[in-house]
Structure formats: C-alpha cells, structure tokens
N, C-alpha and C positions, 0 to 999 in steps of 0.2 A: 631950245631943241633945234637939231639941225636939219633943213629941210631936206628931200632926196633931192633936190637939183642940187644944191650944196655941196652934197655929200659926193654927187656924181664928178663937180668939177672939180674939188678937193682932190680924188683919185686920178682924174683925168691931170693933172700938176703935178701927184705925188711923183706919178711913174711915169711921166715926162722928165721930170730932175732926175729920177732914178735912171733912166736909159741914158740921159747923158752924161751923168755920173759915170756910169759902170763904160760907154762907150768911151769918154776921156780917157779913164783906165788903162782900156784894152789897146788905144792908141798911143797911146805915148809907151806902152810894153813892148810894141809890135812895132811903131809905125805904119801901119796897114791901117785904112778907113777901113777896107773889105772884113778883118779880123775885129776893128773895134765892134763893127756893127753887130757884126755874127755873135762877138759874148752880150753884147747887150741885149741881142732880141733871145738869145737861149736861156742867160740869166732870167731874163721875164716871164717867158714861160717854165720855165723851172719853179721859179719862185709863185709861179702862181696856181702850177699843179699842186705843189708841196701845198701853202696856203687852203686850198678847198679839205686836204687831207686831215690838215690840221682843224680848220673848222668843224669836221664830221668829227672828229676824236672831242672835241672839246662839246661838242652836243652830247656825245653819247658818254663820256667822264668826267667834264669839265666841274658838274655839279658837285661829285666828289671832291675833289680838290679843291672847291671854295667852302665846303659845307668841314673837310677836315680841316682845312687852316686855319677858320670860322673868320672866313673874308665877307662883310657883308656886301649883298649886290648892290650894283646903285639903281638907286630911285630911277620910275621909268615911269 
C-alpha cells in the first residue's frame, strides 16, 4: 500500500513532467517562454478544476457504472 507521503511526492513529479511537458509544447508552437508558461499554468488549473468535478461525479455515480459492468472493486 502506498503511504501519503508517497503518494504526495508521486503527484508532486506527476505535474512537475506534466508542466514541462505542456510548457515544451507551448514553446516550441510560440516560441514565447511568456506563452509556454501561460498554457502550462492554465492547462493545470483546468485540469484540475475538471479533475475535482469529475471526482464529485464518480462518488455520487461511479458505483453505478462498476456495479453495471460488474467491475469488481479492488481489495482495500
């Protein structure tokens, strides 16, 4: 099992590569540092409003949709 500090630095890495990902992107489209940065920090927060929205959806219907496709949970 994975502990929360784990789990904390796993995310804290995820969306580290993910911003410089998405910033690589926007520079080499642009050539603009000022523009890569910009889609990468709005990319983030985008993705991570969406993200909470989608969390709230899957608590309040998610069980549906494992209990219809008869996906067992996993063990916890």
């Amino acid at each position: 099992m994975d502990s929360k500090k784990k789990s904390i630095v796993k995310s804290i890495t995820w969306y580290s590569f993910h911003n410089v990902m998405m910033f690589s992107i926007g520079y080499a489209f642009t050539g603009s540092v000022e523009t890569g940065l910009a889609i990468a920090l709005i990319q983030t927060a985008g993705e991570s409003v969406l993200y909470y929205f989608h969390e709230r959806a899957w608590i309040r219907w998610g069980h549906r949709i494992v209990k219809d496709k008869n996906i067992s949970k996993p063990a916890t």
